[in-house]
C-alpha positions in Angstrom: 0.0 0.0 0.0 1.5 3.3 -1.1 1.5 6.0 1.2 1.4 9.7 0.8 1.7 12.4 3.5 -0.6 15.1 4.2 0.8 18.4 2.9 -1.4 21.5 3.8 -0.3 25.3 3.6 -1.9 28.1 5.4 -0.8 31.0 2.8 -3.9 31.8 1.7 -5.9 32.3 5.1 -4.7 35.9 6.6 -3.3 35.0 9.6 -5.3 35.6 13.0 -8.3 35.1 10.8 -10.2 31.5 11.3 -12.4 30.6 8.5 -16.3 30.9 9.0 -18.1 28.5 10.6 -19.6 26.5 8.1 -21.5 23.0 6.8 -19.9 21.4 3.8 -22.5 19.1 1.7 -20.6 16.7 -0.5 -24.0 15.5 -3.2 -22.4 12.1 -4.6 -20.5 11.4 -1.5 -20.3 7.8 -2.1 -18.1 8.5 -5.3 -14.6 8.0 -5.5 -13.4 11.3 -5.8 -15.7 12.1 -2.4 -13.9 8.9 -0.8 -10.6 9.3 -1.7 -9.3 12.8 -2.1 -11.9 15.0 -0.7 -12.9 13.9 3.0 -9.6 12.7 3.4 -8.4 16.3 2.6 -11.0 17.8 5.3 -9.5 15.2 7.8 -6.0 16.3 6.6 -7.1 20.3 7.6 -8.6 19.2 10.6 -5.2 17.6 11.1 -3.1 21.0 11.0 -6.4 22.8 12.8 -7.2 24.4 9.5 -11.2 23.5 9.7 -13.5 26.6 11.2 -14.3 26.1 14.1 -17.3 24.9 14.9 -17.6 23.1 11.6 -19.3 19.9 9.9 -19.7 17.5 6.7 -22.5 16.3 5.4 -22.6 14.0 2.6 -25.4 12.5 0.8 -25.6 9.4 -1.5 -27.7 6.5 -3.0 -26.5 3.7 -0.4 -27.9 2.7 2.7 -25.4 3.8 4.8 -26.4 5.4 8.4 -23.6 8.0 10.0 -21.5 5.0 11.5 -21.1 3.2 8.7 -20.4 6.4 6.8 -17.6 7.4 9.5 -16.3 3.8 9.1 -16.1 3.8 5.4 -14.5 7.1 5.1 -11.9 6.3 8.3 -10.8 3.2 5.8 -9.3 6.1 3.4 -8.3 8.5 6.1 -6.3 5.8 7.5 -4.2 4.7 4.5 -2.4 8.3 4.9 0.7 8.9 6.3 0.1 11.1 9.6 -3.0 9.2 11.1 -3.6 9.8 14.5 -6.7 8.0 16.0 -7.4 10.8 18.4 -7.6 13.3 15.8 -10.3 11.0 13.5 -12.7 10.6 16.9 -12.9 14.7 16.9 -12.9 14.8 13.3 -15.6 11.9 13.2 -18.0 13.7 15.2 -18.4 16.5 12.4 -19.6 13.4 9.7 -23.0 13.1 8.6 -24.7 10.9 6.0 -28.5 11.1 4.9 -29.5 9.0 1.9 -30.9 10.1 -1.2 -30.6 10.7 -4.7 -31.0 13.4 -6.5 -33.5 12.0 -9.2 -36.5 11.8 -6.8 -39.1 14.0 -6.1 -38.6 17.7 -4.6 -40.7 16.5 -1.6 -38.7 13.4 -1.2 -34.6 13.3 -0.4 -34.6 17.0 -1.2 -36.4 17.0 1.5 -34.8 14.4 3.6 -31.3 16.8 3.1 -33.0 19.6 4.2 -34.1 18.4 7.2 -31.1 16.8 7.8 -28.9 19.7 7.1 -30.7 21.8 9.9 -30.4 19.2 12.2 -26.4 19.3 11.7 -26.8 22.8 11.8 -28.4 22.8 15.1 -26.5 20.0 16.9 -22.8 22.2 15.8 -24.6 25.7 15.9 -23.5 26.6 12.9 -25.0 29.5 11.3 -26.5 29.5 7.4 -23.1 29.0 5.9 -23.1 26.3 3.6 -20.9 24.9 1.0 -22.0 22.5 -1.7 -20.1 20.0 -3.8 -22.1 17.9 -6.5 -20.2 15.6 -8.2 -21.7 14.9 -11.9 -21.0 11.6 -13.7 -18.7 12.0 -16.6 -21.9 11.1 -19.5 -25.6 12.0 -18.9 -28.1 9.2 -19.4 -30.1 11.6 -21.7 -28.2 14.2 -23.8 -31.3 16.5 -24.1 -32.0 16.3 -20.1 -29.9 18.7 -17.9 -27.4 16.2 -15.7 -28.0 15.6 -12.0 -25.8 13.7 -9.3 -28.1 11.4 -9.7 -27.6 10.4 -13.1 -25.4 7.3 -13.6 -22.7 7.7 -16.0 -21.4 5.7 -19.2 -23.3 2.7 -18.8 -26.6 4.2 -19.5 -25.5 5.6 -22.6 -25.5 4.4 -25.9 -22.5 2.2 -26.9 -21.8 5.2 -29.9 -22.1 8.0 -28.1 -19.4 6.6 -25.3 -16.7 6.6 -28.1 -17.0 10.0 -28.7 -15.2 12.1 -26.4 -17.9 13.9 -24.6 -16.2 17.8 -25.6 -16.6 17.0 -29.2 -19.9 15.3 -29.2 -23.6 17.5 -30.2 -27.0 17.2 -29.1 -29.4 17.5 -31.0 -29.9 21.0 -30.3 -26.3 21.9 -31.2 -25.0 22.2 -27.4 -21.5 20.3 -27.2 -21.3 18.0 -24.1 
């Protein structure tokens, strides 16, 4: 297992200045990207005492995953890091959150579901209205002609042809390049 380091500069942040307090929502959460680089980066912050203070993650996704399992599953990547220090994930734990949904259904469904699960973060880490979202999209729509969602899921739903066209030179039918 290769191992890399976390690395984290403060240049940008003026010094004596800690960021806002703040929710981050990571829509696609489950995904790779989510997994592997992104939480792992937030842990990495929380590391050096980067993170506002108070602050909170909380990611959505299609599995049936409650907040334990998501901790657990994103501790697995954490872990792999060089720097890992088990006291540091329990405080950085407590600020993960997980409420399922996908981004397909209905307004009045998980949309929602987030919502009233992002106030309840809110509340428990009294955390004011400041809230960052990350949606991560697939890399093809099913439908060319439909705006993409998280929700949509990716190559496999579309047609063998259209996948061998790189999706920046390929047209709908109303002329848009994907």
């Amino acid at each position: 297992m290769h191992e890399q380091g976390f690395k984290t500069s403060s240049t940008g942040l003026v010094h004596g200045m800690p960021p806002e307090p703040c929710v981050v929502v990571i829509l696609g959460v489950a995904g790779d990207l989510a997994r592997t680089t992104l939480v792992p980066s937030l842990y990495a912050l929380g590391c050096e005492k980067l993170l506002p203070e108070p602050f909170a993650l909380l990611g959505m996704a299609r599995r049936a995953w409650d907040h334990d399992t998501f901790r657990a599953t994103i501790r697995t990547y954490a872990q792999e890091k060089k720097g890992f220090s088990d006291e540091t994930w329990r405080q950085f734990a407590k600020r993960l959150h997980f409420v399922r949904g996908d981004l397909d259904a209905p307004p009045t469904e998980d949309y929602a579901r987030l919502r009233a699960c992002l106030k309840a973060v809110q509340a428990e880490h009294h955390i004011p209205d400041n809230v960052l979202f990350h949606q991560q999209l697939p890399l093809y729509p099913k439908d060319p002609m439909r705006p993409m969602s998280a929700g949509s899921r990716g190559a496999h739903c579309v047609p063998q042809e259209s996948r061998l066209t790189p999706p920046a030179h390929r047209e709908s039918k109303q002329g848009m390049i994907l």
